[in-house]
N, CA, C and O of each residue as an XYZ file, in Angstrom:
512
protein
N       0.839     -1.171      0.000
C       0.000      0.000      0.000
C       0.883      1.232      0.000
O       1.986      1.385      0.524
N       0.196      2.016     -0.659
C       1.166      3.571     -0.800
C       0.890      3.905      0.899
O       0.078      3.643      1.786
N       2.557      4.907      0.605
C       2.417      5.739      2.420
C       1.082      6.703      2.216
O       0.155      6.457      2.988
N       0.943      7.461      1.540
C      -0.642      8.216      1.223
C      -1.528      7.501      1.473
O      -2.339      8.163      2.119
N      -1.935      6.329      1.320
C      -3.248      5.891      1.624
C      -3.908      6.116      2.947
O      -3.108      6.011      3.877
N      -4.976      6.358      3.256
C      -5.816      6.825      4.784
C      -5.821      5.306      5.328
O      -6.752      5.243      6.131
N      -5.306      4.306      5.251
C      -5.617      3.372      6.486
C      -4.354      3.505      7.613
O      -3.162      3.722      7.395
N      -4.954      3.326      8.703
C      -4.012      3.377      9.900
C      -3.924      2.575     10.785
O      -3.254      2.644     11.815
N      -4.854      1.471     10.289
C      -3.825     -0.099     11.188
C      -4.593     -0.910     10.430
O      -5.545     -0.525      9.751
N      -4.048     -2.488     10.565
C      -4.687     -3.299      9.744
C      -4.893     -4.369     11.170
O      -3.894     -4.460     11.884
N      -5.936     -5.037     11.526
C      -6.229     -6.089     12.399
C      -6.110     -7.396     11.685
O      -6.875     -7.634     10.750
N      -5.068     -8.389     12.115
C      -5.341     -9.862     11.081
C      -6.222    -10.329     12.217
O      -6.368     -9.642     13.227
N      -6.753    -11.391     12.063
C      -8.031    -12.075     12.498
C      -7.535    -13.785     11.903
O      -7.585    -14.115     10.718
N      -7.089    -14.659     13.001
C      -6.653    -16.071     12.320
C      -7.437    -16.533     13.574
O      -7.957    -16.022     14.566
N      -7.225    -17.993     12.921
C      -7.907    -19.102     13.647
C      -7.455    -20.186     13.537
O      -8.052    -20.658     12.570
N      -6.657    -21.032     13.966
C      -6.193    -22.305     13.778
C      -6.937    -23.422     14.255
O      -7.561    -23.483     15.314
N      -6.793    -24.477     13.205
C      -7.131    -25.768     13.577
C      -6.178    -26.669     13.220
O      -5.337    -26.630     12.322
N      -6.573    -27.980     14.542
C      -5.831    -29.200     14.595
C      -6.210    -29.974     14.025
O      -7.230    -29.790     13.360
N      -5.606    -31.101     14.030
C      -5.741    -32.468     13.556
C      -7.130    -32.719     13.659
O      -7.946    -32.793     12.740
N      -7.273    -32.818     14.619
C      -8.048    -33.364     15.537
C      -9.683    -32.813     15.120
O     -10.663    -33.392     15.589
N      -9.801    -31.771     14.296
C     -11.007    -31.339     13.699
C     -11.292    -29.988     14.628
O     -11.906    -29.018     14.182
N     -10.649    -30.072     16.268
C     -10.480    -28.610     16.441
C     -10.601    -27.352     16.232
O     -10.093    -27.322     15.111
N     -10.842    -26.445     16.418
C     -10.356    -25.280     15.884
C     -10.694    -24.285     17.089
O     -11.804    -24.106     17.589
N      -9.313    -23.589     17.493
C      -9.203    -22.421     18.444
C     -10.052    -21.391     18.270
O     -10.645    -21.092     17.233
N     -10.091    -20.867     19.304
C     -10.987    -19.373     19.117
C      -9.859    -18.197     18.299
O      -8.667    -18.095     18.588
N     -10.525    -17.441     17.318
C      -9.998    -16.659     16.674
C      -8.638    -15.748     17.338
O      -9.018    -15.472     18.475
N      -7.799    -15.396     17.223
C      -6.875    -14.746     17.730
C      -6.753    -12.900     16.489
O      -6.901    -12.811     15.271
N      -6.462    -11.852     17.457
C      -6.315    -10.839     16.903
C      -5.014    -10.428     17.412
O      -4.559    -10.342     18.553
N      -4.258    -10.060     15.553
C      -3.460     -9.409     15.815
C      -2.927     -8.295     15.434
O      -2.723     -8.444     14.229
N      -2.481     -6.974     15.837
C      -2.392     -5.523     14.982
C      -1.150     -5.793     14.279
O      -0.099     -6.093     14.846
N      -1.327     -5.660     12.859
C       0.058     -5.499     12.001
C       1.123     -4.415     12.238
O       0.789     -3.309     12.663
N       2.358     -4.712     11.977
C       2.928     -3.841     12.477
C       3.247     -2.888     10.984
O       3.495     -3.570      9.989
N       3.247     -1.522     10.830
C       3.533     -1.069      9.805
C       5.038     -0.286      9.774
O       5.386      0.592     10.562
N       5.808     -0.818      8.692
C       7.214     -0.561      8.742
C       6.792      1.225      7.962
O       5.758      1.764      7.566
N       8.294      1.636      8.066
C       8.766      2.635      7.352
C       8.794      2.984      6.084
O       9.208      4.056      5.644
N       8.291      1.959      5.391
C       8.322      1.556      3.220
C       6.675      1.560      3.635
O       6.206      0.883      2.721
N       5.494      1.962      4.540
C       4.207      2.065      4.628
C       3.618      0.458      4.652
O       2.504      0.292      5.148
N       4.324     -0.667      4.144
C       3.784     -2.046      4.501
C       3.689     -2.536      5.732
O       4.341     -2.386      6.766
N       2.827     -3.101      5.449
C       1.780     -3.629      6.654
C       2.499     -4.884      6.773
O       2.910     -5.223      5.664
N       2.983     -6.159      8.195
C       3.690     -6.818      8.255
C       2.852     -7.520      9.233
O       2.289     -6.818     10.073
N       2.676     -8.784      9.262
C       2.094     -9.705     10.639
C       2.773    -10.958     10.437
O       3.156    -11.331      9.329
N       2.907    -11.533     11.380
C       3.572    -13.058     11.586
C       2.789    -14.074     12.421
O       2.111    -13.763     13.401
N       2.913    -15.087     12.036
C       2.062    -16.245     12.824
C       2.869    -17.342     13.342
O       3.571    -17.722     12.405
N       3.096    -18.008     14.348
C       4.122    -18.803     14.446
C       3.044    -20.145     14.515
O       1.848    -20.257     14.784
N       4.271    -21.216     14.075
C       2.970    -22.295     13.756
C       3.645    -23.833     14.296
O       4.839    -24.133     14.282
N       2.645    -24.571     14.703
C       3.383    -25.588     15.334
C       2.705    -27.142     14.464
O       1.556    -27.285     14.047
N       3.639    -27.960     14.406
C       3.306    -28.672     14.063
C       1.602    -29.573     13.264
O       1.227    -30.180     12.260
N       0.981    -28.933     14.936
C      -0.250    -30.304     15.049
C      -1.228    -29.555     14.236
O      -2.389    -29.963     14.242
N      -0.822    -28.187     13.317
C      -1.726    -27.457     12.697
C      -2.107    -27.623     11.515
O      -1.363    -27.255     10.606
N      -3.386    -28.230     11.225
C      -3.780    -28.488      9.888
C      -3.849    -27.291      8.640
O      -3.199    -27.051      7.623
N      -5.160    -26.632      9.421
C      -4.783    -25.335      8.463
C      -5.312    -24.306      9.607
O      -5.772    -24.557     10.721
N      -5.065    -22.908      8.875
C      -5.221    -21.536      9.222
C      -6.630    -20.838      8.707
O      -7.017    -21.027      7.554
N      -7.219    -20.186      9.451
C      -7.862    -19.355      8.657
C      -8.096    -18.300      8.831
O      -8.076    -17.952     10.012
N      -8.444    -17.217      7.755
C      -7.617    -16.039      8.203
C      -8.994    -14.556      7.430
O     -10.012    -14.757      6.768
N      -8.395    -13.227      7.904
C      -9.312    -12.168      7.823
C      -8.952    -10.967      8.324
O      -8.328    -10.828      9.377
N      -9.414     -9.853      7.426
C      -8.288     -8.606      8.220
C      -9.912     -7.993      8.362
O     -11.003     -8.461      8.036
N      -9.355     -6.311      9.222
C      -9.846     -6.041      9.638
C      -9.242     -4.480      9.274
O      -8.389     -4.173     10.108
N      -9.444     -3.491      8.320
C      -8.810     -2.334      8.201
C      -9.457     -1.395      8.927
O     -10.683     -1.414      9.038
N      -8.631     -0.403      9.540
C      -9.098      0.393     10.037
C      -8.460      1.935      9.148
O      -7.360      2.066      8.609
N      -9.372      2.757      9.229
C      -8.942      4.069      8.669
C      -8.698      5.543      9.499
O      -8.945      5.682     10.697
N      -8.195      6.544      8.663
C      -7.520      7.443      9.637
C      -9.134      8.443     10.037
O      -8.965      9.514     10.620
N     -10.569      8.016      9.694
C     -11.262      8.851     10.014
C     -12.445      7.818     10.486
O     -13.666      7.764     10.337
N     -11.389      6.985     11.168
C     -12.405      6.046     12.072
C     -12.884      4.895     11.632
O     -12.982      3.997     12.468
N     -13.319      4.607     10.178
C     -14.105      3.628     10.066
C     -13.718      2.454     10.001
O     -12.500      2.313     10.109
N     -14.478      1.314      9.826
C     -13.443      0.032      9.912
C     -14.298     -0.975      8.596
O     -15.515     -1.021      8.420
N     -13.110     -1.789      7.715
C     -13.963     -2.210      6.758
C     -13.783     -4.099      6.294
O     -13.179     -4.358      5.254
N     -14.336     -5.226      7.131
C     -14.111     -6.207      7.174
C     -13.781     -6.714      5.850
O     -14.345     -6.294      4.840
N     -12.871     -7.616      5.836
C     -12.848     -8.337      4.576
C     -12.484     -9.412      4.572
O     -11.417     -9.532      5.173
N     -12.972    -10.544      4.057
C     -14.106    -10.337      3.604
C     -15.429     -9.390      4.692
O     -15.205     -8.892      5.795
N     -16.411     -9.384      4.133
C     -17.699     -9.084      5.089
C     -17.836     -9.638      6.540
O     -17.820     -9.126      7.659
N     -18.030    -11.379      5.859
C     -18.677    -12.266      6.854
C     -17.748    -12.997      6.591
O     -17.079    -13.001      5.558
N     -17.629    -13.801      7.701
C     -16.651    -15.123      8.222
C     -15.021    -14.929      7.425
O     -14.825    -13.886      6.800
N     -14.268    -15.650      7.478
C     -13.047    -16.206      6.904
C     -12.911    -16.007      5.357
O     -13.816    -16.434      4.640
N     -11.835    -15.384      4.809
C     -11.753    -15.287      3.726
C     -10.335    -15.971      3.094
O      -9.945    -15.998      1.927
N      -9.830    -16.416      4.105
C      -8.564    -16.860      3.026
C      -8.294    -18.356      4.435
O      -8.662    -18.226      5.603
N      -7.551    -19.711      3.837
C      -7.512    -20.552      4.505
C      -6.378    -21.362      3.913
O      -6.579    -21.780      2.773
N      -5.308    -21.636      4.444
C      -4.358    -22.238      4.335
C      -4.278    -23.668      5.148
O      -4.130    -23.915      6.344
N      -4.447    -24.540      3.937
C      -4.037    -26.026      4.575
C      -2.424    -26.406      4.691
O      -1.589    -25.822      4.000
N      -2.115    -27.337      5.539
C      -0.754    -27.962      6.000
C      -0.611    -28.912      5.116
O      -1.524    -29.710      4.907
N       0.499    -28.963      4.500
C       0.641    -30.568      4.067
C       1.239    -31.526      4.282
O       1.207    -32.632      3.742
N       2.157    -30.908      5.562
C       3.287    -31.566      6.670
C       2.745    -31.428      7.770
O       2.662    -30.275      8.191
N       2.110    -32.720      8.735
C       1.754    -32.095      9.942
C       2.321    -33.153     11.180
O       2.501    -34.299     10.768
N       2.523    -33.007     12.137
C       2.668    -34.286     13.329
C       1.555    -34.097     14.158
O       1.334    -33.096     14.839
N       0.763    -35.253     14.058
C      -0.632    -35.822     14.956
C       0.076    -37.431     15.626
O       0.527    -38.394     15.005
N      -0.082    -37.176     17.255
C      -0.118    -38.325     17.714
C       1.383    -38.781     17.670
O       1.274    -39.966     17.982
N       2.377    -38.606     17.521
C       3.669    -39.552     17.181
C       3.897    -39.582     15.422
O       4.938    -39.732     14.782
N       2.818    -39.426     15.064
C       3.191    -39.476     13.632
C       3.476    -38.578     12.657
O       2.403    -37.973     12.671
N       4.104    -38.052     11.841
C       4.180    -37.025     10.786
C       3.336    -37.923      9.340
O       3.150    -39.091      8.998
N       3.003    -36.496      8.811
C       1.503    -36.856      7.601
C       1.878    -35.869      6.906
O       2.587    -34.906      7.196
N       1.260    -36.219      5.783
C       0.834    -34.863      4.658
C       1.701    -35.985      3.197
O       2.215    -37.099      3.106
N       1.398    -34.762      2.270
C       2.215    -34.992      1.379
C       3.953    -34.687      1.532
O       4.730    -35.369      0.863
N       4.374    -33.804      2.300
C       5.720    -33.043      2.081
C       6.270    -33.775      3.156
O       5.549    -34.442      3.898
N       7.791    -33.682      3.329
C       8.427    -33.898      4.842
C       9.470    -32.636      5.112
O      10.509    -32.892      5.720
N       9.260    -31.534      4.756
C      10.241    -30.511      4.963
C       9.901    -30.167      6.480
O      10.882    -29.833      7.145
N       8.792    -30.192      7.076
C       9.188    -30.262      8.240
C       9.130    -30.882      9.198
O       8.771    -30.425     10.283
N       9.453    -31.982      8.998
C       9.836    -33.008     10.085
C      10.941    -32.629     10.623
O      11.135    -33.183     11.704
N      12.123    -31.568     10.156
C      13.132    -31.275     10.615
C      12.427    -30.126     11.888
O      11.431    -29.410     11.776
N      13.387    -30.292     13.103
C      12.777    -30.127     14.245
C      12.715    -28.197     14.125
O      11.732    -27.465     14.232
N      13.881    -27.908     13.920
C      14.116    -26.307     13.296
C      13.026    -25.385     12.544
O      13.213    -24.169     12.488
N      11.695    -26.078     11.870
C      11.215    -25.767     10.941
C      10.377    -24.992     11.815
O       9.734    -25.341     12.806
N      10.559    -23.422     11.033
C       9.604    -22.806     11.842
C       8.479    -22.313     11.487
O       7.913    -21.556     12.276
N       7.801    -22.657     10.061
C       6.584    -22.319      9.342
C       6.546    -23.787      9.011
O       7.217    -24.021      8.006
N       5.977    -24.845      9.533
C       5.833    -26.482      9.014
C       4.511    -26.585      8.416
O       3.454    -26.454      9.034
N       4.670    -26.894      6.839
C       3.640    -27.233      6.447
C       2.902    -26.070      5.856
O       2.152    -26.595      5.032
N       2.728    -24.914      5.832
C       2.500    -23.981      5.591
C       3.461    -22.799      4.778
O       4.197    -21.963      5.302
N       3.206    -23.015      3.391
C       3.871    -22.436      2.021
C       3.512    -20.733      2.519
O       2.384    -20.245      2.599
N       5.023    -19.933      2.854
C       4.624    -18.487      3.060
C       4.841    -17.756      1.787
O       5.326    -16.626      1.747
N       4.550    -18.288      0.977
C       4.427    -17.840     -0.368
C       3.260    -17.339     -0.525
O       2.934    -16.176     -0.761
N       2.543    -18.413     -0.362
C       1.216    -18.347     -0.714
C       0.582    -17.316      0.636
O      -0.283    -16.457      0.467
N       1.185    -17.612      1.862
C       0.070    -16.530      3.006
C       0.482    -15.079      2.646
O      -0.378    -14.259      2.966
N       1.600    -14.557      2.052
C       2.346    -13.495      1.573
C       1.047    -13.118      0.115
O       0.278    -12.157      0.123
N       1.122    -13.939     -0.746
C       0.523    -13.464     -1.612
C      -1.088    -13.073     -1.384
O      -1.583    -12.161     -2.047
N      -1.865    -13.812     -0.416
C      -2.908    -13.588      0.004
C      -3.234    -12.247      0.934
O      -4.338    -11.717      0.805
N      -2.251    -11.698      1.884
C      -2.195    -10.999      2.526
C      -1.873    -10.124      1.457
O      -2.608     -9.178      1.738
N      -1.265     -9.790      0.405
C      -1.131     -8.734     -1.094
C      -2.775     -8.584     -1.432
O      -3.568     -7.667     -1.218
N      -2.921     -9.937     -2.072
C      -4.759     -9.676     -2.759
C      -5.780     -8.643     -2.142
O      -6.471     -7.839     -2.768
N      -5.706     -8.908     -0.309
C      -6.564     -8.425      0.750
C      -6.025     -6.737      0.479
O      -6.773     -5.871      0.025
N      -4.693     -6.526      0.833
C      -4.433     -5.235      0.807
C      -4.730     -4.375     -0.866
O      -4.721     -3.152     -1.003
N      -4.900     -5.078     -1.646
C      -5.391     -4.418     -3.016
C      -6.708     -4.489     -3.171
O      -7.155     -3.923     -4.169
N      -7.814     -5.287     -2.121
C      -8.816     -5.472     -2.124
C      -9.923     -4.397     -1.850
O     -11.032     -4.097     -2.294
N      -8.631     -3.774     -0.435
C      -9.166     -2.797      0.747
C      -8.581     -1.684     -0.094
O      -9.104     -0.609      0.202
N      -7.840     -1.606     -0.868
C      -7.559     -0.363     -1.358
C      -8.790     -0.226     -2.851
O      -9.106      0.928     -3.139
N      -9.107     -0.808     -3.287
C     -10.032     -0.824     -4.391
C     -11.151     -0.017     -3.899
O     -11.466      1.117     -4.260
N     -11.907     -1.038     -2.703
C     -13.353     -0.397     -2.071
C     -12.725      0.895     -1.217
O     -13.439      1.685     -0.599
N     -11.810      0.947     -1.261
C     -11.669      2.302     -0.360
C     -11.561      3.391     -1.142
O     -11.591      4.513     -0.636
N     -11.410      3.191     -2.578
C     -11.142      4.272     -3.560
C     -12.536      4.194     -3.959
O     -12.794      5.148     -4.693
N     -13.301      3.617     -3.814
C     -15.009      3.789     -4.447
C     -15.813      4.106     -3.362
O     -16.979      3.719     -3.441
N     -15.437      4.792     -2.244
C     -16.344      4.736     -1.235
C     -16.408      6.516     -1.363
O     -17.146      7.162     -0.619
């Protein structure tokens, strides 16, 4: 996002689930915005996590706030490396190595999704 643009914090909104069919209560977190005006959040992720699901929350410099999606979860990242029980699963084994600190979860893809959202919020924010 340009430094000009009127938003002044971005809220991520995730939710993880386990193996196990699980899924935690939503967690909020304020992005941190660097000095180049990008918006930055991190998730740390552990093993037994199937997938993520995820949702921002923009806020602007004259108050208003503009969900996105609207309603529920808009973006969801499955694992394809996971350890349930003693066992490691998925298709991949990159992180079975104990070091791995995004397992199973391509930050390619949560990077590029977190792009879409911020061109999303800048679209409806230029038509409002």
């Amino acid at each position: 996002m340009d430094d000009d643009s009127n938003i002044s914090n971005i809220r991520w909104i995730t939710q993880v689930c386990i193996n196990s069919g699980i899924c935690y209560p939503p967690q909020e977190t304020h992005m941190d915005r660097g000095d180049d005006g990008e918006f930055v959040g991190k998730l740390d992720t552990e093993p037994g996590y199937s997938y993520i699901n995820w949702k921002f929350i923009i806020e602007t410099e004259n108050g208003s706030e503009s969900n996105i999606p609207d309603v529920g979860f808009g973006w969801r990242v499955w694992s394809d490396c996971w350890f349930d029980n003693g066992t490691w699963g998925g298709s991949e084994t990159y992180c079975q190595d104990e070091d791995s600190s995004l397992p199973g979860f391509t930050i390619t893809l949560v990077m590029a999704s977190i792009t879409m959202a911020a061109l999303m919020v800048r679209r409806d924010l230029g038509n409002t």
